[in-house]
VOGU-3710 file (C-alpha; in Angstrom, 3 decimals, decimal comma):
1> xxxxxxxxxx> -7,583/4,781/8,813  -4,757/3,182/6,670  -3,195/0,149/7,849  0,087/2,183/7,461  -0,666/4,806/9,589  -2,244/2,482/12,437  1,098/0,821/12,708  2,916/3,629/13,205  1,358/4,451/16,178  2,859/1,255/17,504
11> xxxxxxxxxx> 6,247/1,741/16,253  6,364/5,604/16,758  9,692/6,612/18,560  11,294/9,174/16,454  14,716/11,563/18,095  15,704/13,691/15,523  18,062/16,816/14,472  17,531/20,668/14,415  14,687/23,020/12,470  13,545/25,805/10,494
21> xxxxxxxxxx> 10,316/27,385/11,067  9,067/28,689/14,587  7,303/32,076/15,650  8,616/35,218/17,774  7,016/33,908/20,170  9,173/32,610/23,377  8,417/29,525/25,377  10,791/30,160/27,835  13,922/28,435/28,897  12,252/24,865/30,516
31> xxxxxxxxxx> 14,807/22,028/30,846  14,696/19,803/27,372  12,324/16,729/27,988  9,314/14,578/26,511  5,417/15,467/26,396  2,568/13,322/25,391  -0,267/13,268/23,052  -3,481/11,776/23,353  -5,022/11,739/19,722  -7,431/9,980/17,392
41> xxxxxxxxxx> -6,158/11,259/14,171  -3,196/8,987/13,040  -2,147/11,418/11,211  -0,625/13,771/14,480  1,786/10,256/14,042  3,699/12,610/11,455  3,179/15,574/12,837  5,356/14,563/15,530  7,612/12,815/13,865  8,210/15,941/12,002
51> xxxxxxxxxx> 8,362/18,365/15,198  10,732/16,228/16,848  13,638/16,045/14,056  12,889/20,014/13,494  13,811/21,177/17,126  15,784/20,226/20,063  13,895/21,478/23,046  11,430/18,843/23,557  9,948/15,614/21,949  6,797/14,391/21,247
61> xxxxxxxxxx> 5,284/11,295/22,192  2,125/9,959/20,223  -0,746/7,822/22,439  -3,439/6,724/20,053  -7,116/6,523/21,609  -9,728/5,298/18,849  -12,547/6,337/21,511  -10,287/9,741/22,430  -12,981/11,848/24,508  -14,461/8,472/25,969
71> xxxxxxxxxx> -10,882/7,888/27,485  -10,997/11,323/29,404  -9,927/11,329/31,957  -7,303/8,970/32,110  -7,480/6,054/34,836  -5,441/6,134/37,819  -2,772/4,205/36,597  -2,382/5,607/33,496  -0,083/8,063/32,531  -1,550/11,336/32,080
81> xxxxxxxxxx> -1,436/13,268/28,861  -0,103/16,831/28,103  -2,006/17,437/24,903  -4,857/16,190/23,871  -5,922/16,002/19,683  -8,917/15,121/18,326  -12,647/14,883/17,908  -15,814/15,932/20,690  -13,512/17,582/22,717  -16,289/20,168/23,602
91> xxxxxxxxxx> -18,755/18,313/25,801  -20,237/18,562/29,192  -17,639/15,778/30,252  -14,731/17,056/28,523  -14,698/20,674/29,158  -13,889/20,597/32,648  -10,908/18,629/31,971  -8,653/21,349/29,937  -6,774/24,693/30,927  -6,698/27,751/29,053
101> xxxxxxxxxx> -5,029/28,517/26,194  -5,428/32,095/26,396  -1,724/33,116/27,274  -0,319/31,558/24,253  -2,647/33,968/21,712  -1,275/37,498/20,030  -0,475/38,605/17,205  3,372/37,025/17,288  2,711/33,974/18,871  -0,884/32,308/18,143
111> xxxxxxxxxx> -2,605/35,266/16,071  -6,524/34,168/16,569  -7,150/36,274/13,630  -5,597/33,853/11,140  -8,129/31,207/12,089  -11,781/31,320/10,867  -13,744/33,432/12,986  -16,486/30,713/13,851  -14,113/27,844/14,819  -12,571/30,260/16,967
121> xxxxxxxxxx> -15,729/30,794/18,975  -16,708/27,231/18,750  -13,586/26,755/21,192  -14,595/29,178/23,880  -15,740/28,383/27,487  -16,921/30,943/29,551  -15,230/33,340/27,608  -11,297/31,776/27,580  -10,111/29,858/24,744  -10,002/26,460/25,879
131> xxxxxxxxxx> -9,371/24,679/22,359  -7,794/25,795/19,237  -9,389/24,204/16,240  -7,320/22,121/13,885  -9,525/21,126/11,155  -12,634/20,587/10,006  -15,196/19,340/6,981  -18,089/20,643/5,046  -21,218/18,858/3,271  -20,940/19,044/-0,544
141> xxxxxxxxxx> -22,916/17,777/-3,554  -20,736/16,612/-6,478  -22,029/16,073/-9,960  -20,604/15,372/-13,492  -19,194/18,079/-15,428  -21,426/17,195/-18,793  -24,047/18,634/-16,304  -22,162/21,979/-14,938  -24,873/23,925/-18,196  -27,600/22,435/-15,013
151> xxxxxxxxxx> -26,025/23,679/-12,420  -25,782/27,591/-11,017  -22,382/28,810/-11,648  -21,606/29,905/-7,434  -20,134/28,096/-5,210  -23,577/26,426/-2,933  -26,238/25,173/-3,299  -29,309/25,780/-1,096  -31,560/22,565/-0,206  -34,553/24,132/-2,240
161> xxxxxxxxxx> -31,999/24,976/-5,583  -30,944/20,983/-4,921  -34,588/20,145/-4,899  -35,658/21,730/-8,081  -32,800/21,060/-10,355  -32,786/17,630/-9,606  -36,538/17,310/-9,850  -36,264/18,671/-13,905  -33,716/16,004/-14,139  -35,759/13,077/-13,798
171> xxxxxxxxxx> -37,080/11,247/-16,402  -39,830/8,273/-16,247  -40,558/5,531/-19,167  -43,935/4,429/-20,225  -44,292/2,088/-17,104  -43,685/4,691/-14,981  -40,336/3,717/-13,887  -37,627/6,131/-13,875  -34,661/5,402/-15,552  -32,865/9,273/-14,615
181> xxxxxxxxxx> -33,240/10,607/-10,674  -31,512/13,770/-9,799  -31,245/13,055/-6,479  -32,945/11,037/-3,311  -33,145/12,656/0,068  -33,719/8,932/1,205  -30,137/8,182/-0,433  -28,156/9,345/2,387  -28,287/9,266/6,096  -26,021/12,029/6,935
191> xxxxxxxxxx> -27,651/14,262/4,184  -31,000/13,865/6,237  -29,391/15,098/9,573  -27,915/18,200/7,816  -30,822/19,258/6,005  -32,596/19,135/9,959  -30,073/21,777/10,637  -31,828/24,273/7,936  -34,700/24,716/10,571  -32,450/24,978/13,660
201> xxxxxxxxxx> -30,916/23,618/16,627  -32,986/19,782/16,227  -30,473/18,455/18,618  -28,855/19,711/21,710  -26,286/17,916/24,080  -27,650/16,304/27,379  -25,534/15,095/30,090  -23,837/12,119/27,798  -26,867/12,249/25,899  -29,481/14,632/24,294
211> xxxxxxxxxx> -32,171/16,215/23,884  -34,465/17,415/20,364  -36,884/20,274/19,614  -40,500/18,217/18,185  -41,347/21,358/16,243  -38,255/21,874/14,915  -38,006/18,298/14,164  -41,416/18,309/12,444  -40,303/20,882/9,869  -37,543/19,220/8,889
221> xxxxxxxxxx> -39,612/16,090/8,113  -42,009/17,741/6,234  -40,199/19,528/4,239  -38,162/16,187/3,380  -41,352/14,571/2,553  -42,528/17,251/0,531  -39,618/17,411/-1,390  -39,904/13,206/-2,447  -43,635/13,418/-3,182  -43,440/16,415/-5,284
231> xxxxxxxxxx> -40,159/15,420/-7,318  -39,665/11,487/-6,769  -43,379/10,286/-6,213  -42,142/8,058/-3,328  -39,820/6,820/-0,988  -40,359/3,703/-2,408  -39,415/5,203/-6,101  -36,507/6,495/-4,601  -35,324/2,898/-3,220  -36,200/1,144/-6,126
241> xxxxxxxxxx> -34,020/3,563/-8,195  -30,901/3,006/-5,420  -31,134/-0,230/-5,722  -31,103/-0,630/-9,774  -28,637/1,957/-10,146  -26,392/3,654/-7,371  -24,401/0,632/-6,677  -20,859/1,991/-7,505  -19,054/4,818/-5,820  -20,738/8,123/-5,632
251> xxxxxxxxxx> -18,344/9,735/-8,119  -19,275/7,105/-10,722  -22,833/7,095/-9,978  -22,597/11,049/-11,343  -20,247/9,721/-14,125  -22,735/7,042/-15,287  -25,442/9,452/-16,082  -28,439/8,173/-14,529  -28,662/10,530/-11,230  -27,257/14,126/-11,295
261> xxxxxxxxxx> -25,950/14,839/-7,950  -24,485/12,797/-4,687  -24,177/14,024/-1,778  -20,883/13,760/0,134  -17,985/15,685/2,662  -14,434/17,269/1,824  -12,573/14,888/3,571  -14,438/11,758/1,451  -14,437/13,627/-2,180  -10,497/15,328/-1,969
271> xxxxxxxxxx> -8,660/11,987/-0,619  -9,503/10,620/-4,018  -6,982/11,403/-6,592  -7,415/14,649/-8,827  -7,026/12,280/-11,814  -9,161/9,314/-10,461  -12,075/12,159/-10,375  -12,038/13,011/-13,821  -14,988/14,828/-14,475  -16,244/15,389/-11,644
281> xxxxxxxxxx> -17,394/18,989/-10,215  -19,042/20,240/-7,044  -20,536/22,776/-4,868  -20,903/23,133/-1,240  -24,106/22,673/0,575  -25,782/26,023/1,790  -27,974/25,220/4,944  -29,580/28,363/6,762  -27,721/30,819/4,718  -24,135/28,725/5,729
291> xxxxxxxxxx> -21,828/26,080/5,351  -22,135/24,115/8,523  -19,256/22,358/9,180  -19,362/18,870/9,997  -19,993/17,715/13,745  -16,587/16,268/14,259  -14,572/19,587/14,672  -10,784/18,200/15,301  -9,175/20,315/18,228  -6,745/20,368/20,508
301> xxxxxxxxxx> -6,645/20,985/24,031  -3,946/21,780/26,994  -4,662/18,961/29,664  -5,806/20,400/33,131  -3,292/18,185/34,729  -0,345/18,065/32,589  3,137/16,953/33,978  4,782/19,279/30,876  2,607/22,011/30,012  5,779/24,185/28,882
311> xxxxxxxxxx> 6,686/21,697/26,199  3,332/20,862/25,021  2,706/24,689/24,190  6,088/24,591/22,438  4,006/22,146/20,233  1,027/23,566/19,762  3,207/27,256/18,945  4,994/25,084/16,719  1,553/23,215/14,618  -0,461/26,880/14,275
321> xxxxxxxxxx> 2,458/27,993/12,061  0,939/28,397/8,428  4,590/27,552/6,878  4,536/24,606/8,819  1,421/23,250/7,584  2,509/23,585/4,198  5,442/21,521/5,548  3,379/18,830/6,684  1,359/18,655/3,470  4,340/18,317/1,545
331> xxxxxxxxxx> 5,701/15,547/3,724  2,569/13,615/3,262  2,274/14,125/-0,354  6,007/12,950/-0,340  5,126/9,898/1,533  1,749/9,229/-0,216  0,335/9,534/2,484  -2,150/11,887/1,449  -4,089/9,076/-0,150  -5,538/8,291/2,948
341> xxxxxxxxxx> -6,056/11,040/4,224  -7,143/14,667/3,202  -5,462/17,990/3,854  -4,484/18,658/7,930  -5,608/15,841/10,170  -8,163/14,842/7,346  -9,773/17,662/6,512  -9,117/21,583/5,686  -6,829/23,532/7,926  -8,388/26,238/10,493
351> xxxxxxxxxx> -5,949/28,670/9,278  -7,208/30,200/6,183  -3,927/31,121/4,614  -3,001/27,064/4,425  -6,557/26,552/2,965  -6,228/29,928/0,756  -2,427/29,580/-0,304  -1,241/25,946/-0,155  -4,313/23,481/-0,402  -4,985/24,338/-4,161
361> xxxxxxxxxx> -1,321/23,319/-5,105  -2,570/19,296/-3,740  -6,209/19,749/-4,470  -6,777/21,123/-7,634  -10,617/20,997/-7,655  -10,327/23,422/-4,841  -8,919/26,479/-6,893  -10,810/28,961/-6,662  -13,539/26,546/-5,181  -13,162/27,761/-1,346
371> xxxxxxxxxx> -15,780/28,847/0,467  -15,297/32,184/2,538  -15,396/32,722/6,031  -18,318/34,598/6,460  -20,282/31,498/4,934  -18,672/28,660/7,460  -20,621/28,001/10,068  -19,520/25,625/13,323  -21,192/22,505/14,532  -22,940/22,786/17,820
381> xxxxxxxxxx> -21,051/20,637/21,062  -22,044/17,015/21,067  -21,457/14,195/23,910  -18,708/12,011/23,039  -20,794/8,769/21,973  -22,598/11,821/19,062  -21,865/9,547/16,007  -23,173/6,145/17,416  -26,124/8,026/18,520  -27,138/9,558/15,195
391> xxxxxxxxxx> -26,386/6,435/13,553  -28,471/4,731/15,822  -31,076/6,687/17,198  -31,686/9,443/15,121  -30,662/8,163/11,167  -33,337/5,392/12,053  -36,425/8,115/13,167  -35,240/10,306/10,222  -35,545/6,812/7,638  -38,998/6,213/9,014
401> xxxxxxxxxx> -40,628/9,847/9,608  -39,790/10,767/6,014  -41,134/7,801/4,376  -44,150/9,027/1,951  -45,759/5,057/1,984  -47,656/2,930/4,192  -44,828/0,900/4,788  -43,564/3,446/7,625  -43,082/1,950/11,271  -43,756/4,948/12,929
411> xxxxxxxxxx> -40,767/4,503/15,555  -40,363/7,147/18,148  -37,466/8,937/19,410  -37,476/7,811/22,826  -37,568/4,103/21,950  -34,896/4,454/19,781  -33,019/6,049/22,312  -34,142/3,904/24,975  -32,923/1,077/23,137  -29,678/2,710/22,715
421> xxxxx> -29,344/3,651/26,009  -29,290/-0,167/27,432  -26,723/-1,552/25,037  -24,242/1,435/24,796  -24,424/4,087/27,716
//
């Protein structure tokens, strides 16, 4: 998060003029008055800045949590939120904790239809729509364009394409060192844990905590060390090469020549400048026939207890609006502030039309570069604490399990999570 952006949270206390853009939709004729948001995106910082100099019914008040669903629900002496914005919304803790959105959806008001069809779903409970997605991210693999004659012309890339085009990219001297590596499985944590999700549901939500499938597991680590034995001869070649050469960012890595691809997300690859990129292409990860988008789904959510339920909905009527996304992007391009950030509350929108329509005027790589709905895929609900226990639990059993040398520690699951467990529950 940009120093810029954390301070506004500090400083945020914006009353402003009249507006343009809102649906048919009416919210009724509720006294004028203030709501508040619970968020961990600093961007929503804007976003209400914006809705409150556009409109004179209500205003918007910005609370910024850095641990958002760990702060639910609020202590007894805090204030209580209206709306709440952000990441692992949809956990066992959470879910209890939010009212229904379902009056505010039709075709005039909230049209469901103009959001992809699997985000939708992803914020159903028991049937009723208890979040509305906001944005989201998907895995990607970038490489230099001096390479695109390598590379299929569509827009994924399966794990076993990945496999074999980097594997006829490598190149060993006469000691048997390699001085060109397509690519490393053992390069990147987070590219371990979605190439699990190519063999199923590995990990499902538990309490605060979670559970795995061995089999599933198994396959996944197989198939990893399959894939470094038959193209990279080891783990250890793999290091070796990481460590003599992928030392600069992962866009210049590609640049330099020596590895072909690097694995990476939307929101890390498009907050870079079209022009800093240069030559740089891409093409979105295909796992199980999809494009899973990444765990940390950004929603937002009606608070079971709200003091001003009328006025956050006037918000949330307000947000879904595809012209006034393209407002927002404008206004952070304006501001620079979209070099922090990427698209809609750092990553693409969950309306297609602003991804379709208005992201390719900011991001130019995406032109004609956007994956269709049919191929997006959401992420599965996670407890709240889902990050620090993949990057402590589960990135540390992946490291060791697919290690092809003798050098492995054989660590377990349950020790790891054990361990994690005592310091952090």
């Amino acid at each position: 998060m940009s120093m810029f952006l954390r301070a506004c949270f500090f400083a945020f206390l914006c009353f402003c003029g009249f507006c343009p853009v809102f649906s048919g939709c009416k919210a009724g004729d509720e006294a004028p008055g203030s709501f508040i948001i619970w968020t961990d995106r600093a961007e929503f910082v804007s976003y209400c800045e914006l809705f409150n100099s556009v409109q004179d019914k209500t205003k918007a008040v910005v609370v910024f949590k850095e641990r958002l669903a760990l702060s639910l629900p609020p202590a007894k002496d805090e204030e209580k939120p209206d709306l709440i914005a952000g990441s692992w919304l949809k956990n066992d803790k959470t879910r209890k904790l939010f009212r229904p959105l379902d009056s505010l959806l039709s075709p005039d008001c909230i049209d469901t239809s103009s959001f992809y069809a699997p985000l939708i779903e992803y914020g159903k409970i028991s049937g009723s729509q208890y979040l509305l997605p906001v944005s989201f991210n998907l895995p990607l693999f970038v490489f230099s364009s001096k390479n695109e004659d390598k590379i299929p012309n569509q827009f994924s890339l399966s794990l076993d394409q990945i496999k074999e085009i980097s594997g006829e990219f490598n190149s060993v001297n006469s000691k048997g060192f390699y001085t060109l590596m397509g690519f490393g499985p053992s390069w990147d944590d987070e590219f371990l844990y979605e190439a699990t999700k190519e063999f199923g549901q590995c990990f499902k939500q538990k309490g605060t905590s979670f559970v795995w499938n061995e089999k599933l597991l198994s396959e996944a680590v197989e198939y990893i060390r399959n894939w470094t034995s038959e193209k990279n001869t080891s783990t250890s070649a793999e290091q070796d090469f990481e460590f003599k050469y992928l030392y600069t960012p992962k866009y210049r890595q590609i640049a330099e020549g020596r590895t072909l691809f690097a694995y990476t997300t939307s929101d890390e690859l498009f907050k870079i400048s079209f022009d800093q990129l240069g030559g740089v292409d891409f093409r979105w990860l295909s796992v199980a026939g999809g494009i899973p988008a990444e765990d940390d789904l950004v929603s937002i959510a009606l608070y079971k207890n709200a003091g001003n339920p009328r006025q956050a909905e006037e918000f949330i009527r307000w947000f879904f609006q595809e012209a006034n996304q393209k407002v927002l992007l404008e206004r952070a391009a304006a501001m620079q502030l979209d070099t922090a950030t990427f698209g809609i509350a750092g990553g693409f929108s969950s309306i297609r039309g602003v991804n379709e329509h208005v992201f390719p005027a900011f991001y130019r790589n995406l032109l004609g570069n956007l994956p269709t709905e049919d191929k997006i895929t959401a992420p599965e609900a996670f407890p709240a604490r889902w990050q620090s226990l993949k990057e402590r639990v589960i990135f540390p059993y992946l490291n060791d399990a697919i290690k092809t040398d003798s050098d492995r520690k054989n660590l377990s699951m349950e020790s790891l999570l054990n361990t994690w467990s005592k310091q952090f529950d």
